[in-house]
C-alpha positions in Angstrom: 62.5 43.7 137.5 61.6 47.6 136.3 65.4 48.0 136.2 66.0 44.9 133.6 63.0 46.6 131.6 64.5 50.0 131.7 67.7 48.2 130.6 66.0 46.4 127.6 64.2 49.3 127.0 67.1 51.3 126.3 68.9 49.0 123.9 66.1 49.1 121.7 65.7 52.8 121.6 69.7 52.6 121.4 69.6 50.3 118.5 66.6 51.8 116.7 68.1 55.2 116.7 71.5 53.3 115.4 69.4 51.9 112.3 67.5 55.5 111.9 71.1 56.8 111.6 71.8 54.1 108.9 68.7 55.1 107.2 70.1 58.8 106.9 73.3 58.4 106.2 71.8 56.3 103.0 69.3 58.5 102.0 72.2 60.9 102.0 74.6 59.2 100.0 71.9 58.5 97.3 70.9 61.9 97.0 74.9 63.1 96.6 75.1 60.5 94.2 72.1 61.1 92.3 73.5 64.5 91.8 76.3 63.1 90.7 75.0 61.5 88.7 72.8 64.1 86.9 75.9 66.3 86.4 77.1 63.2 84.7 73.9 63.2 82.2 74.9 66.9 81.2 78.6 66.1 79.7 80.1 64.1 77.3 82.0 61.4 78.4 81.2 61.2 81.9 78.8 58.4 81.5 81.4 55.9 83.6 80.6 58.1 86.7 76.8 57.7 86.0 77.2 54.2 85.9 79.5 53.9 88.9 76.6 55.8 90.8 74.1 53.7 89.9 75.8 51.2 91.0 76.4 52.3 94.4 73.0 53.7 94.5 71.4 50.3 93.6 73.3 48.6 97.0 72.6 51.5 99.1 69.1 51.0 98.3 69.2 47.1 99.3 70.9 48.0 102.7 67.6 50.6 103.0 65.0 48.1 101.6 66.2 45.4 105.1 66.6 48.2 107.2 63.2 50.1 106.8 60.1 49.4 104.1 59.8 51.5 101.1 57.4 50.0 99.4 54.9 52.8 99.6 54.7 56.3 100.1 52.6 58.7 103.0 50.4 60.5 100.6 49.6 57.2 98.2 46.5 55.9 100.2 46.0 53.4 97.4 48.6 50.9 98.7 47.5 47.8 100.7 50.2 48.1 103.6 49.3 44.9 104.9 50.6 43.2 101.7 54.3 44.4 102.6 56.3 43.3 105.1 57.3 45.1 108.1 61.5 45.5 107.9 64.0 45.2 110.5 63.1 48.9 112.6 59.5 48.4 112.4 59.9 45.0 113.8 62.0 46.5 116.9 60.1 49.4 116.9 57.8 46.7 117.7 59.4 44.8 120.3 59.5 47.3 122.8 55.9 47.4 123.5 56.3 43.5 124.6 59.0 44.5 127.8 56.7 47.8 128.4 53.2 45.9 128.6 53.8 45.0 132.2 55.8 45.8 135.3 58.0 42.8 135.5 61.3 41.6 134.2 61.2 41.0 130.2 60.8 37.7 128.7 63.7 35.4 128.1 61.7 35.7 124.6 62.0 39.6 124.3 65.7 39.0 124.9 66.0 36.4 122.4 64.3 38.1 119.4 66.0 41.6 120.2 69.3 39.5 120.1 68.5 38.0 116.7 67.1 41.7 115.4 69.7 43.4 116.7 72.1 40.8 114.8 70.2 41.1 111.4 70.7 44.9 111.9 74.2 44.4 112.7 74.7 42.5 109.4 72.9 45.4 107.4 75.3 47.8 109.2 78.4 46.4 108.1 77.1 46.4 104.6 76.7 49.8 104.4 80.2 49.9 105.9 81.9 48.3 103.3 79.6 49.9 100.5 81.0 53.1 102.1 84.3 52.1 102.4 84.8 50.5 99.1 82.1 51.0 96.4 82.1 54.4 97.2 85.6 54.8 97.7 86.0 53.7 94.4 83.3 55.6 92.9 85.3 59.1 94.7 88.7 57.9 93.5 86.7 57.8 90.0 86.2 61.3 90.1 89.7 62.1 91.1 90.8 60.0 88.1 88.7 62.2 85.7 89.6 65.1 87.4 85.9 66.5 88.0 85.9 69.3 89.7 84.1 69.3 92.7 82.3 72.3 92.2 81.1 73.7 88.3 79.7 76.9 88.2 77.3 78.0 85.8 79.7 80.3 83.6 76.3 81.3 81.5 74.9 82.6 84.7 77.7 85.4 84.4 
């Protein structure tokens, strides 16, 4: 029985560190894109790669918004965090203190709703797969197509 705990136990720290990763990698993509982006802002006629990284951003940010909540910040105390709902990690963050309450085999139950999170998680990571592999593939081939340097250096700052 402490052996099928350990077991389940271990998937969900497997597949919570899987999403976390998720989380990262997004949060890492927006930021290169925002910079992107505000290169963009700074020269004339680059507002098509602006555009294309908003639009990346913007499903980036949906993959985020199942995977984790976002809906309020540490330091703002004025948000009712009740009010939002708890996203996909949270709720298997969650689920491990139901097969860790007890020395005994988990539930069939505890099986059956880290199946179906595990699934919805599953779905979220093959989103950002395919954002990845196409959105932003096309937003780099963009950039290729404009021939934007990679790298601009201040010439002013000489």
């Amino acid at each position: 029985d402490l052996e099928e705990q350990h077991a389940l136990l271990l998937r969900i720290r497997d597949k919570l560190s899987e999403t976390h990763d998720a989380v990262s990698r997004v949060r890492s993509l927006r930021g290169q894109l925002r910079e992107w982006s505000s290169r963009a802002s700074a020269n004339a006629g680059w507002e098509t790669v602006s555009e294309s990284a908003g639009r990346v951003t913007e499903k980036l940010s949906a993959v985020e918004e199942e995977l984790v909540q976002v809906g309020y910040v540490v330091e703002d105390t004025n948000v009712d965090r009740l009010s939002l709902p708890s996203r996909l990690s949270r709720k298997l963050a969650e689920l491990a203190s139901v097969p860790a309450s007890a020395d005994s085999a988990p539930t069939r139950a505890a099986y059956q709703v880290f199946d179906d999170l595990s699934a919805r998680i599953d779905v979220q990571l093959r989103r950002l797969d395919h954002i990845v592999d196409t959105d932003l593939a096309e937003f780099v081939n963009l950039l290729h197509e404009m021939e934007i340097p990679a790298v601009v250096p201040d010439q002013a700052a000489w």
